[in-house]
C-alpha positions in Angstrom: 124.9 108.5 69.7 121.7 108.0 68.7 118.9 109.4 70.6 116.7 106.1 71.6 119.9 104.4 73.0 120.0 107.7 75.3 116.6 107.2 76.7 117.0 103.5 76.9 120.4 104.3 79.1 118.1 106.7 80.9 115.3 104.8 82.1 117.8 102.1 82.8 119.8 103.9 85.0 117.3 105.6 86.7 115.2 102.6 87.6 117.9 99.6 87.5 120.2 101.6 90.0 118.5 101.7 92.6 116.6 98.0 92.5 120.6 96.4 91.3 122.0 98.5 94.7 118.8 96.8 97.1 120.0 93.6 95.4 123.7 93.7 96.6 122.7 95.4 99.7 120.4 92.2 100.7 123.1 89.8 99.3 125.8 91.2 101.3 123.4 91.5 104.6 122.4 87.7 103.7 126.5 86.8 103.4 127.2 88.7 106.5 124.7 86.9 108.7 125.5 83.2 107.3 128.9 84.3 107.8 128.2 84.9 111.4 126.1 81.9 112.0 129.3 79.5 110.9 131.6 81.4 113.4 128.8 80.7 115.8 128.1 84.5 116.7 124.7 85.1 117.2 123.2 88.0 114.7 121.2 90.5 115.8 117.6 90.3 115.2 116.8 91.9 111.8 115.4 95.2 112.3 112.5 95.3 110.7 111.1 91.7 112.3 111.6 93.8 116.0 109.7 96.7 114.8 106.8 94.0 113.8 107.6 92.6 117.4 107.0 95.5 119.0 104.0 96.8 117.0 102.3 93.5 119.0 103.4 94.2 122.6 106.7 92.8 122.7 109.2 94.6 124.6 112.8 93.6 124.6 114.1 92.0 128.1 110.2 90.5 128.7 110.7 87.3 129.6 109.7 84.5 126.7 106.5 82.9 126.5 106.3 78.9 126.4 106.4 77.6 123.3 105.1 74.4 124.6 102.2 75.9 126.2 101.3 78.3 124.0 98.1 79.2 122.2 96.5 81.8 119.7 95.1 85.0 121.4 93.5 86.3 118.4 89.5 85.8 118.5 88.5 83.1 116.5 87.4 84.8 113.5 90.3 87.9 113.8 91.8 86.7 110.2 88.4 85.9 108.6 87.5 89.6 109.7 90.9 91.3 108.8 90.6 89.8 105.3 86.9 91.5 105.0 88.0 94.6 106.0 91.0 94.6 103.3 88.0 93.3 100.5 86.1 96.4 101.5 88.9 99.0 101.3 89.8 97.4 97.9 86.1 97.3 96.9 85.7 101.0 97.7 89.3 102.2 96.1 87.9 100.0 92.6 84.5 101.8 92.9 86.2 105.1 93.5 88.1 104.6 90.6 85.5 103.5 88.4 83.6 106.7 88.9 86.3 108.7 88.3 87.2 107.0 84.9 83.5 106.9 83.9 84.0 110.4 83.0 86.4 109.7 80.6 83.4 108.5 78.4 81.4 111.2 78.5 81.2 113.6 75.3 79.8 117.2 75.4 76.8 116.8 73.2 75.5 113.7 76.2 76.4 110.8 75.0 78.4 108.3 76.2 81.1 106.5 75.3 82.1 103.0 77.1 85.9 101.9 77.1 88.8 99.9 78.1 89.9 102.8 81.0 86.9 101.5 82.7 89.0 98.5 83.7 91.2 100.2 85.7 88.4 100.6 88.2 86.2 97.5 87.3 89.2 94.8 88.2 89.6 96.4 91.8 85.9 96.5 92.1 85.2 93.1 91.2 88.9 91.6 93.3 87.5 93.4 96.5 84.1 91.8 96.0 85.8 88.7 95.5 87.7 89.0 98.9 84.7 89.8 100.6 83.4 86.7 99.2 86.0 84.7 100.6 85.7 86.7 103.9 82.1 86.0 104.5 82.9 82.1 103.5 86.0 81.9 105.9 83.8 83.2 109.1 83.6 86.9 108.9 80.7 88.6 109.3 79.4 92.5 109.2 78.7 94.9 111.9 80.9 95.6 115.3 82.2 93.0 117.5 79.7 92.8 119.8 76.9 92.5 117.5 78.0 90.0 115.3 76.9 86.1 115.9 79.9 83.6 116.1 79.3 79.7 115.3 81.7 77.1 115.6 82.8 74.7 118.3 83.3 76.0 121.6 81.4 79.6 120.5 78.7 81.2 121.9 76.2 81.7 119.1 74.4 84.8 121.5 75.1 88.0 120.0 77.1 90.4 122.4 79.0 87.7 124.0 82.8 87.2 123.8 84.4 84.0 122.7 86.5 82.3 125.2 89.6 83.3 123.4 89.0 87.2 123.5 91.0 88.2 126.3 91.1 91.8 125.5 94.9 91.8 126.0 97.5 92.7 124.0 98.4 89.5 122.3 102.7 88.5 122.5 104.9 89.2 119.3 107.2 86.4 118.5 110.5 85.4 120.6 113.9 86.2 119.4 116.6 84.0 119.9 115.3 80.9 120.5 116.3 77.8 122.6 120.2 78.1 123.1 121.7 75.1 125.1 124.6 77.3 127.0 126.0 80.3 126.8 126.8 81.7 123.6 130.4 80.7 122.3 132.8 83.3 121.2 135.2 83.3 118.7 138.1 81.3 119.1 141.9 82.5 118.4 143.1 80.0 115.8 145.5 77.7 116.0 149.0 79.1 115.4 151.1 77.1 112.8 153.5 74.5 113.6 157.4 75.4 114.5 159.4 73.9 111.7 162.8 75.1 112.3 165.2 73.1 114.0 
């Protein structure tokens, strides 16, 4: 056998494995719980949503919140804020990585030589900067919360003051479930086949 169709068996069974086995393990997980839903059992929430829940407060027997009446408890600018701090972290990482790389270029008799491995820190660099861009566009703005200025309808534009909508609570994590109009049905015993004997 010849030695590249080795390596190429290799790396394909080393890396295809594992990715083919998550396939069929979501496929059969996804048959399992359509398969459920057309008997009309109920499936269990999926496990990883209820972590999420409960990462945001919810606990399980709390009673449901109404959808109806329900309303964001995040501070107005929460996402616009979030998103700056991910542009910074990226930022930092790309400038991190561009000083380590610049050293790459550097010969022993001084000089310096510029190349492509600077690109591995320049695209972070210049992706965080552009979500810190969008950040600062979309409502963030620098410093702590109760420095910072918030405009907009309904907002205080004092520094120091709290928006109307930060509560200071722990905001709810979705509802499981949903709206069920009775209780839930069961399974029912099929019908037996018809008596033909005479």
């Amino acid at each position: 056998m010849d030695d590249n169709i080795v390596a190429a068996l290799a790396v394909t069974c080393i890396f295809g494995l594992p990715v083919m086995g998550w396939i069929v393990s979501r496929v059969l997980a996804h048959q399992e719980r359509m398969e459920m839903l057309r008997r009309g059992v109920v499936p269990p929430p999926n496990a990883r949503d209820m972590r999420r829940a409960m990462k945001h407060g919810w606990t399980p027997g709390a009673p449901t919140q109404d959808v109806a009446n329900h309303y964001d408890y995040y501070p107005h600018d929460f996402y616009a804020q979030q998103h700056l701090r991910k542009g910074m972290q990226v930022a930092f990482v790309g400038l991190a990585l561009l000083i380590g790389l610049g050293f790459i270029g550097y010969r022993g008799d001084g000089t310096y030589v510029y190349g492509p491995w600077l690109l591995g820190g320049l695209i972070p660099l210049f992706v965080g900067i552009a979500q810190i861009i969008s950040a600062v566009l979309g409502g963030a703005s620098f410093g702590p919360a109760s420095a910072r200025q918030a405009f907009g309808p309904g907002q205080s534009a004092t520094p120091g003051t709290p928006g109307p909508q930060s509560t200071g609570t722990v905001p709810p994590g979705p509802v499981y479930g949903g709206w069920r109009p009775g209780s839930t049905p069961e399974i029912e015993k099929p019908a037996s086949p018809p008596d033909y004997r005479g």
